[in-house]
N, C-alpha and C positions, 0 to 999 in steps of 0.2 A: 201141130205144135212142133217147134223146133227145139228139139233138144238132143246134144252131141253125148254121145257115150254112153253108158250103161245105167250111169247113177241116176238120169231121169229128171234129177232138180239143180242140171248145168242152168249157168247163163254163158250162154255161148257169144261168140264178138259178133255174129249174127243176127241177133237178137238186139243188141245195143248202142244206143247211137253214140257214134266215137269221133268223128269230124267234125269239126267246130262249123264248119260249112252248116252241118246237119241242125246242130243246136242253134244256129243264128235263123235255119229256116222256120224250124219249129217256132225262134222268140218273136219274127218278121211276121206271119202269118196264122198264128195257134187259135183255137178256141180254146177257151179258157173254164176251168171250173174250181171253185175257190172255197175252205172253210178254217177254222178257225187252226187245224194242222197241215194242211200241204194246198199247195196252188199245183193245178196239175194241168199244162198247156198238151194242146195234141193237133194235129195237121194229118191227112190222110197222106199217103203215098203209096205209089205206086208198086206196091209188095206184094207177096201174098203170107207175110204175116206180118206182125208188129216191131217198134223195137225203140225201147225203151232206154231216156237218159234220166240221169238225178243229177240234181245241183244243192247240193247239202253243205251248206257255207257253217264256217266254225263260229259266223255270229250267229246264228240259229242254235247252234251245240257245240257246246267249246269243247265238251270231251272227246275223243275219238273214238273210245267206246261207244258212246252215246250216238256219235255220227256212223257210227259204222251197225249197231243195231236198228236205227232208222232204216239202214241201207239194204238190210236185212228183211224187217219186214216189209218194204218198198217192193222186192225182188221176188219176194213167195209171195205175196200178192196179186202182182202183175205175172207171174207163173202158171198160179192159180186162175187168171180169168183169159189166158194170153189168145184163148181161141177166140172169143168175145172181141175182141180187139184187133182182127188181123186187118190190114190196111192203115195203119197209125204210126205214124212219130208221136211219142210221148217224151213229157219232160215234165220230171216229179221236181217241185221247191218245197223244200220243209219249210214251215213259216213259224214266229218267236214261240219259243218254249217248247218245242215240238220233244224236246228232252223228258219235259214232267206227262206226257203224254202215255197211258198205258197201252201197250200193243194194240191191245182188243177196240181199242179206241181205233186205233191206226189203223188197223184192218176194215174195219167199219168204215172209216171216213174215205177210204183208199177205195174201196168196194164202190159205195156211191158213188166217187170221180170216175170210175171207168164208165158206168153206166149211164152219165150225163156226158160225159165224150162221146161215149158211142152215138146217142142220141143227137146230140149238136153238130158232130161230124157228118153226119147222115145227109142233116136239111143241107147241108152247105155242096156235097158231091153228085 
């Protein structure tokens, strides 16, 4: 697990996909796993960990608050399973209403997308 500093629960720029190169690869080539709050695309690469983008558009949550606690639980999340995941470009999309959506929800739904990537990544490498 990568994580910068002392505090343990960084998301370091290592971790994160920041090149639009990156995110066009992921949207070009991704396996896909979909439910009623985030679509969550992922493409293996060549790493030896993961590293995680979100695209949290303001039509899905007009608040910012709201976009940025989604962004929240996204992040401890994908924290929380990141060894599970090493060899992945991820790409989180919050899909409509994802605002009325209670955490516990989100964690849940979050949790099964990693584990049907991991899976669907697999047969494909």
């Amino acid at each position: 697990m990568l994580n910068a500093g002392t505090g343990g629960a960084r998301f370091p720029r290592a971790i994160r996909l920041t090149r639009p190169a990156d995110f066009q690869r992921v949207f070009r080539r991704a396996v896909k796993s979909s439910d009623a709050c985030f679509t969550v695309l992922g493409v293996t690469n060549r790493l030896d960990h993961a590293r995680l983008g979100m695209a949290i558009s303001r039509k899905m949550a007009r608040s910012a608050v709201v976009r940025n606690r989604v962004k929240r639980v996204i992040r401890e999340s994908y924290r929380q399973h990141q060894d599970e995941l090493v060899g992945l470009d991820i790409v989180v999309l919050a899909r409509s209403r994802i605002g009325d959506v209670a955490r516990a929800d989100m964690r849940a739904s979050l949790t099964m997308h990693w584990s049907t990537l991991v899976a669907r990544c697999a047969k494909f490498s």
